[in-house]
C-alpha positions as a printed Julia matrix, in Angstrom:
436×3 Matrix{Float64}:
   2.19  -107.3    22.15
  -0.62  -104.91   21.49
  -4.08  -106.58   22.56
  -6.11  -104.4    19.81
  -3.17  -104.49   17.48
  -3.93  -108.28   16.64
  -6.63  -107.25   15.03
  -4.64  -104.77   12.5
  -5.53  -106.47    9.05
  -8.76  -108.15   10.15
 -11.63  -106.97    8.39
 -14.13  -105.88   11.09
 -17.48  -105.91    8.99
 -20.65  -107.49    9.32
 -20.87  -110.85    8.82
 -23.48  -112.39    6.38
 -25.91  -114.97    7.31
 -26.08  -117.08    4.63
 -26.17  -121.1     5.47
 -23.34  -122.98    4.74
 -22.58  -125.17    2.35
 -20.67  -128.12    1.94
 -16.94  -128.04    2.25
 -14.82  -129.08   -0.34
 -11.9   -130.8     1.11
  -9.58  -128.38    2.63
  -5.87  -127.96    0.72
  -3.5   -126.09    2.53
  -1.11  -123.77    1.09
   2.19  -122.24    2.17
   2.44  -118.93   -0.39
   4.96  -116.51    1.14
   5.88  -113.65   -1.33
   8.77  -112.51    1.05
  11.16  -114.99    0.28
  12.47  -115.82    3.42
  12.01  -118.64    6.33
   8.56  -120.83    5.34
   5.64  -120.08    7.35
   2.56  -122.69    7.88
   0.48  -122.99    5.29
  -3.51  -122.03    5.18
  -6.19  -124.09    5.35
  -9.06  -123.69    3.08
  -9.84  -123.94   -0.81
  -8.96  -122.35   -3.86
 -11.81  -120.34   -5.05
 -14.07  -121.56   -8.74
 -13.7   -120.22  -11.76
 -17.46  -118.05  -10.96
 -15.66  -117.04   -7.43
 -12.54  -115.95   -9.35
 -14.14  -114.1   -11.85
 -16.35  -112.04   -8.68
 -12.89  -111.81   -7.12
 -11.33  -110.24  -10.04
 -13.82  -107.71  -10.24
 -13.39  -106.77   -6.63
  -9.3   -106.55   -7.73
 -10.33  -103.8   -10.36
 -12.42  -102.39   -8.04
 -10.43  -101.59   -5.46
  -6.98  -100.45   -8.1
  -9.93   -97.72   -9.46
 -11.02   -96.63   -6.37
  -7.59   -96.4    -4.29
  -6.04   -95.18   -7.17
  -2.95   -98.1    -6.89
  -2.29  -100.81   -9.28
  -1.64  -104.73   -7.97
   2.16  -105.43   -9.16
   1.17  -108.92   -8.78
  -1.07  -111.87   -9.01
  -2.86  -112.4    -5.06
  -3.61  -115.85   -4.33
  -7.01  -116.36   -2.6
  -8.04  -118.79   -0.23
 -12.07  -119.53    1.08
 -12.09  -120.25    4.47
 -14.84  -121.36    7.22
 -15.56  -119.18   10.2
 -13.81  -122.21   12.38
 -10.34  -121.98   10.07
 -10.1   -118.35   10.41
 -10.58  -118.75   13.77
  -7.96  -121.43   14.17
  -5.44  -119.13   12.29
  -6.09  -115.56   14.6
  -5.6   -118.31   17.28
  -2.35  -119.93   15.68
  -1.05  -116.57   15.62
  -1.05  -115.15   19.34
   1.74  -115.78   21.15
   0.76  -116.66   24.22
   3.78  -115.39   26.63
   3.35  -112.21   24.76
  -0.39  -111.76   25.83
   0.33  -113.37   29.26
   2.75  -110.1    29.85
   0.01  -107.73   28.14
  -2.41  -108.79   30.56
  -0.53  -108.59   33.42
   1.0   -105.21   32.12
  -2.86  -103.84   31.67
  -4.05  -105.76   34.92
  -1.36  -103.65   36.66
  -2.89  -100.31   35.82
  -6.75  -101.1    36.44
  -7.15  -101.49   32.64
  -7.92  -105.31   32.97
  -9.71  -107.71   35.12
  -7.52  -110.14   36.56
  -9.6   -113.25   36.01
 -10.4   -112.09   32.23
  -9.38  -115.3    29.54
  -7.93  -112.11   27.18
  -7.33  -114.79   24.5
 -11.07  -116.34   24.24
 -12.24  -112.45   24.54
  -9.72  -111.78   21.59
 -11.19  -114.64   19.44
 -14.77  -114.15   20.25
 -14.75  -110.5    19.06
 -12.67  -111.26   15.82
 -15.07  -114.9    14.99
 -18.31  -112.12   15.36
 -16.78  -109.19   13.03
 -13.68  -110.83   10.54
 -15.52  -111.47    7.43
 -11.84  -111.97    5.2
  -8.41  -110.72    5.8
  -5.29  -110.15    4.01
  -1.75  -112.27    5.59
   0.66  -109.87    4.17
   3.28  -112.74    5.61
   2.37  -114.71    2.98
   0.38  -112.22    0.59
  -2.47  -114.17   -0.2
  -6.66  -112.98    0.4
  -8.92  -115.25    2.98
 -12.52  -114.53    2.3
 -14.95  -116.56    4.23
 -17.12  -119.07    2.92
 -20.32  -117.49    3.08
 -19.36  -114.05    2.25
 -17.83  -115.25   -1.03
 -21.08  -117.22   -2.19
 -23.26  -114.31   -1.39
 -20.53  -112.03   -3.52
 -20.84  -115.17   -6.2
 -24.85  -115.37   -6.01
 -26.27  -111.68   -5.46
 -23.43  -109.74   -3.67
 -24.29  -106.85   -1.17
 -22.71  -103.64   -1.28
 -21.6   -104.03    2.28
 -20.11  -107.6     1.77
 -18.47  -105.61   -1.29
 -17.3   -102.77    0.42
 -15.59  -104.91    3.42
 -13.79  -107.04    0.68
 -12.62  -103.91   -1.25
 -11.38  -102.63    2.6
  -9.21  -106.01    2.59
  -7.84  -105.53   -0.98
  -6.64  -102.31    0.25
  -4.47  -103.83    2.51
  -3.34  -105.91   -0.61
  -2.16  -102.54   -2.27
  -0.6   -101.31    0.72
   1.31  -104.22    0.94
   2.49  -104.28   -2.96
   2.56  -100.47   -3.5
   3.44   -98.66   -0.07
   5.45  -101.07    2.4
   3.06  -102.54    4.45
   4.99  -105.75    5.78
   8.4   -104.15    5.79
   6.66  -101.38    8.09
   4.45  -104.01   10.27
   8.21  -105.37   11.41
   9.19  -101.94   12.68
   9.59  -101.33   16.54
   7.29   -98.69   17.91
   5.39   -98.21   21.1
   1.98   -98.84   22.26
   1.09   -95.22   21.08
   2.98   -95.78   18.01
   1.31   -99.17   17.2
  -1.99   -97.37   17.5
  -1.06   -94.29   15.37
   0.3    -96.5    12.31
  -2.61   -98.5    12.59
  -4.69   -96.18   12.63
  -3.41   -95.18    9.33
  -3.98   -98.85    7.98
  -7.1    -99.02    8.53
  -8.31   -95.48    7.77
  -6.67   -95.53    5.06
  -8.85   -98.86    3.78
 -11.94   -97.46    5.66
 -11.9    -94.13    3.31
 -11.64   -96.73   -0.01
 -14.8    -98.28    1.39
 -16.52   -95.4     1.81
 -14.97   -93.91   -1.81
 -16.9    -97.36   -2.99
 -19.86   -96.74   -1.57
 -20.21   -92.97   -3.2
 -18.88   -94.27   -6.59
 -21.58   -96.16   -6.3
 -24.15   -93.51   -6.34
 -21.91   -91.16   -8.77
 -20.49   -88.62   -6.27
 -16.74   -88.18   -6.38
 -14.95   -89.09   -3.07
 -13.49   -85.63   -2.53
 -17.02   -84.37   -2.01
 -16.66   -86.31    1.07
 -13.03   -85.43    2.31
 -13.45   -81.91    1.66
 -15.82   -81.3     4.43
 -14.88   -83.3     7.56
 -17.97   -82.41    9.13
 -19.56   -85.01    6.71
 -16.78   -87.31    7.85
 -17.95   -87.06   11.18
 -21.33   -87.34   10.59
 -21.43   -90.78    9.13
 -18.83   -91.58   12.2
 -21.78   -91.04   14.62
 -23.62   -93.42   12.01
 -21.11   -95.82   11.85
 -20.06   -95.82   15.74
 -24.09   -97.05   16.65
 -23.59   -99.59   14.02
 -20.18  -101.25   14.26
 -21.26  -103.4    17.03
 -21.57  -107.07   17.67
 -22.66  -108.81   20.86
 -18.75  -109.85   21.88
 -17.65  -106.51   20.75
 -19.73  -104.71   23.42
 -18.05  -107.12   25.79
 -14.7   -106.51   25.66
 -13.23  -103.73   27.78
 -12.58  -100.76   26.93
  -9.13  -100.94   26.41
  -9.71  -103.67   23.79
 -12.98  -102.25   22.01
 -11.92   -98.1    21.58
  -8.77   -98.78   20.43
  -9.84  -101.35   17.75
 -12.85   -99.04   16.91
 -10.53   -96.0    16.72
  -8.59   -97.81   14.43
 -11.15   -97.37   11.99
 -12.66   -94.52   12.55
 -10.59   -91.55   14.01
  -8.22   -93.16   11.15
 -10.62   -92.5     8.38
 -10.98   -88.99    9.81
  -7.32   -88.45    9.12
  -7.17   -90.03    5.93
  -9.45   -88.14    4.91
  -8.23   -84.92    6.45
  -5.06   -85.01    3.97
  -7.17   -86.81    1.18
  -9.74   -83.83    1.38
  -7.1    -80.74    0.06
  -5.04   -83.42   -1.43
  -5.99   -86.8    -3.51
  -5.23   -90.62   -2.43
  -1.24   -89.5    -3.06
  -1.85   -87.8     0.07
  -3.1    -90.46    1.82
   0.12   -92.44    0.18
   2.15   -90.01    1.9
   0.7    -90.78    5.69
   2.29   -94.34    4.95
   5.53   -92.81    4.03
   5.46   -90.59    7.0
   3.26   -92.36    9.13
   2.07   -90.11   12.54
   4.29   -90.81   15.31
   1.62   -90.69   18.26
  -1.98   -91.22   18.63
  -2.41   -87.18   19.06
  -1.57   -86.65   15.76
  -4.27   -89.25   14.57
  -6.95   -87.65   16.94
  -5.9    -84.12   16.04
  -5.32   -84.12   12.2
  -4.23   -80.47   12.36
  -1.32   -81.49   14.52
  -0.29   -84.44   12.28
   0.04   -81.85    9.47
   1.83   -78.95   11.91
   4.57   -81.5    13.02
   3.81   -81.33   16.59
   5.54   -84.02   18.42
   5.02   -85.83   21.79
   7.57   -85.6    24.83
  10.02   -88.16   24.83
   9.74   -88.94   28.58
  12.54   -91.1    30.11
  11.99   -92.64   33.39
  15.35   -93.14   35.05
  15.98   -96.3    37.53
  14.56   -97.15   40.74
  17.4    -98.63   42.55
  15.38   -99.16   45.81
  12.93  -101.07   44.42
  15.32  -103.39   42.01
  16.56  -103.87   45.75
  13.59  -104.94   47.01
  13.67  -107.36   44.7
  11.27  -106.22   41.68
  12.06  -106.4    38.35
  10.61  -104.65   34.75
   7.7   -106.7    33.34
   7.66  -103.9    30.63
   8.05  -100.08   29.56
   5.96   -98.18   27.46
   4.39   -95.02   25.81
   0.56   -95.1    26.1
  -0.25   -91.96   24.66
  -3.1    -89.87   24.36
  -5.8    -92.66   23.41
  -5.31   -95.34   26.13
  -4.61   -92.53   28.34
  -8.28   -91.4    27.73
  -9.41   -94.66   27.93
  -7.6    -94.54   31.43
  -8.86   -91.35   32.48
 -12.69   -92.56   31.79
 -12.87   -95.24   33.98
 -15.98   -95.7    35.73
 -17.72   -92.74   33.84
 -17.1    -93.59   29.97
 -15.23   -95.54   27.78
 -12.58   -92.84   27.49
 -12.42   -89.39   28.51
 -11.57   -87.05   25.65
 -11.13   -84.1    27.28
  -9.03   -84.76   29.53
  -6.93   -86.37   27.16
  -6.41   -83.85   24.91
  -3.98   -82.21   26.89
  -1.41   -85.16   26.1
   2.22   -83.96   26.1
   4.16   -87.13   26.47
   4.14   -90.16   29.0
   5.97   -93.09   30.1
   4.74   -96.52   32.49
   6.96   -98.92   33.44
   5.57  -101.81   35.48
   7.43  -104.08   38.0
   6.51  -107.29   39.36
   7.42  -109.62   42.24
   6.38  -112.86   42.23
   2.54  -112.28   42.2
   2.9   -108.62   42.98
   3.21  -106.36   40.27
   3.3   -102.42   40.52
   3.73   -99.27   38.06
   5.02   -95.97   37.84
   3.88   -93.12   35.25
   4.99   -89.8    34.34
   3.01   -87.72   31.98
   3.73   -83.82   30.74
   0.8    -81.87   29.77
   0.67   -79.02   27.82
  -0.28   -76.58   30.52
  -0.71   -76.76   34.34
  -4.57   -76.6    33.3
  -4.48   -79.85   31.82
  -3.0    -81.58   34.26
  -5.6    -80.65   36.68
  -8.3    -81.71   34.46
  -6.27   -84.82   34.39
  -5.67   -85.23   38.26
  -9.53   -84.47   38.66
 -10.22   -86.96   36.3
  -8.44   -89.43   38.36
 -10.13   -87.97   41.79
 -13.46   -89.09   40.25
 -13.49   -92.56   40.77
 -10.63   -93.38   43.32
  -8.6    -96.98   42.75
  -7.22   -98.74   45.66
  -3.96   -98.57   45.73
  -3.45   -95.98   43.37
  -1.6    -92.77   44.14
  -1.1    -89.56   42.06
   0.83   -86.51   42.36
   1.03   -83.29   40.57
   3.32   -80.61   40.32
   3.04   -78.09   37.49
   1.8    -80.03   34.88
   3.49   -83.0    35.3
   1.4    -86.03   36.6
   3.16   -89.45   38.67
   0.78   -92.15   38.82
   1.89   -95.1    41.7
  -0.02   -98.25   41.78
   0.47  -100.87   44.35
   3.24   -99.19   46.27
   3.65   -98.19   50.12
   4.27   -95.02   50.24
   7.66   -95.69   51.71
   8.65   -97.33   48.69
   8.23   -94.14   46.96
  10.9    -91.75   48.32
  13.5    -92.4    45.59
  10.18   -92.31   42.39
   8.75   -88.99   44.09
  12.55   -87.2    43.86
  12.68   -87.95   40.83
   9.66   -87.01   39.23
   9.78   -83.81   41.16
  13.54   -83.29   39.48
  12.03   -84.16   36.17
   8.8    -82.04   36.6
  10.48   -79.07   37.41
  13.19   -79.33   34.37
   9.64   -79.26   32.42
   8.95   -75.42   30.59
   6.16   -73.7    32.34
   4.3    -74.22   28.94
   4.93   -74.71   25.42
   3.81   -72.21   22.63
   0.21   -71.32   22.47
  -1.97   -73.89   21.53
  -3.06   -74.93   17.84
  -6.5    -73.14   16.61
């Protein structure tokens, strides 16, 4: 499980402030367009025949502006703040976050004594003003957001509901459950979400400058304008419970939005929306290609690092909590502790990585490898980690290869510090000369 992942089709807009009405009785419903085993139904209502007809011209909306048509009718349901809550909460598995923590607690990323779960549904009750459940392909818009859309409706209220119809597309048009259920790792997760919700994000903001008669590609084709409303958007996206969650929740979440609009509209800007299309049928692979456009569209791939097995410490009677690719945003994220919430530069660098964490009863402990794409780089990164020392913590570089211990004697070591030597030394010197 992917802590910021859960938050993949939840609209993160600002919620409206109207006063609530009252509730008609709540009818559930159990739509589920795939076919196969029956999921719970949804609480809520069905919307009126005024909230239908605002909903339908959302629907056109959105097919104009993304450029897809829907191949099918999507049921809507009106929710309260309280049901959508229930359902984010009905939908975390709880032995999957338990290991998450734990798995984040082991590498510093996590307090110990955080409730992750009442973090996770504080942040999405403050920003989730509707979503789309591709399980079941049917719309939730919250109660007050669709009377304000039904009374006077607010281009921003518009613009986040347009976001979530996107997702309705996607689903219909480009895949979007069938490639949900694919495996990937964390760095993968990030990377296709990232293209998600960028890809929605750009539709808003192709909305908002339809709405004022300037054509979307006046936007894409200069990515310094992209950027600019970023640093706009970045001061604004923030909510109380938002600012605090860690970092390891909040950037990846954010960057889900935002350094995936910049790629969107990277290809989008030389291209049109079939472009964007395209990043769903070739989604990046790694979070460097999100971060660095230019390498999504070069082909550059990250390392596949393999860590081998640690006999002497299955024999000391650890076992693997989990294994996984971080890539180069958590990696940031990890590199800025203490200073910022992640440390882009010495990021950037990425080449590949792999973590694997152990655990013993209450003990837990993790070992990293990491390639960088020059010896430089991996200094940056080892001064990086020099900065703000962690108990416990132990790193070694050679070349520019980087081993990260946590929680481990050093005599527990030997056997992890052969290896990574063997493996850092198979490593080229460096790979071709950087991207301009």
């Amino acid at each position: 499980m992917r802590l910021a992942f859960l938050l993949l089709l939840a609209g993160c807009g600002a919620g409206c402030g109207a006063s609530p009405d009252p509730e008609p009785t709540p009818t559930p419903t159990s739509d589920n367009h795939t076919g196969g085993e029956a999921v719970a139904p949804l609480l809520g209502r069905a919307p009126t025949a005024t909230e239908r007809r605002s909903i339908e011209t959302l629907e056109r909306t959105a097919e104009r502006i993304r450029s897809l048509s829907f191949l099918r009718p999507v049921p809507v349901r009106i929710q309260t703040a309280a049901e959508i809550t229930a359902f984010i909460a009905g939908s975390i598995e709880q032995d999957e976050l338990d290991r998450a923590q734990r798995f984040y607690v082991t590498l510093g990323m996590l307090p110990a004594d955080l409730d992750v779960e009442a973090m996770l549904l504080a942040v999405m009750g403050e920003q989730v003003v509707g979503y789309y459940d591709p399980e079941r392909d049917v719309m939730v818009i919250r109660d007050d957001v669709m009377r304000e859309l039904s009374r006077s409706p607010s281009p921003e209220s518009a613009s986040v509901l347009v976001h979530e119809y996107v997702h309705a597309l996607q689903d219909q048009n480009l895949g979007l459950s069938e490639s949900m259920g694919l495996e990937r790792s964390i760095d993968g997760d990030n990377a296709f979400a990232s293209v998600i919700e960028g890809d929605a994000t750009l539709a808003m903001i192709g909305f908002m400058t339809d709405a004022v008669g300037v054509p979307l590609r006046t936007f894409t084709a200069d990515l310094s304008r992209v950027h600019a409303l970023l640093d706009q958007g970045l001061s604004q996206a923030r909510g109380a419970e938002l600012e605090r969650a860690p970092p390891i929740i909040r950037v990846p979440l954010l960057s889900h939005y935002f350094d995936g609009l910049v790629l969107c509209a990277a290809v989008h800007g030389p291209g049109d929306w079939a472009a964007v299309d395209g990043l769903h049928h070739a989604p990046p692979t790694t979070t460097e290609q999100v971060l660095h456009p230019e390498k999504y569209l070069m082909g550059e791939v990250g390392r596949d690092v393999v860590l081998p097995v640690f006999a002497a410490l299955e024999a000391e009677g650890f076992t693997v909590l989990d294994e996984d690719t971080l890539g180069e945003l958590e990696l940031s994220i990890f590199l800025g502790r203490g200073t910022a919430e992640r440390d882009l530069g010495a990021g950037e660098g990425w080449d590949g990585d792999r973590v694997r964490v152990y655990v013993r009863g209450e003990e837990s402990a993790a070992v990293w490898f990491s390639s960088w794409d020059t010896e430089a780089d991996a200094i940056e990164v080892e001064q990086a980690l020099a900065r703000v020392p962690v108990a416990g913590e132990r790193v070694v570089r050679q070349g520019r290869a980087v081993l990260i211990t946590t929680h481990l004697e050093i005599e527990q070591c030997t056997e992890i510090d052969a290896a990574f030597a063997a493996w850092a030394t198979s490593l080229p010197i460096a790979d071709a000369a950087p991207l301009p």
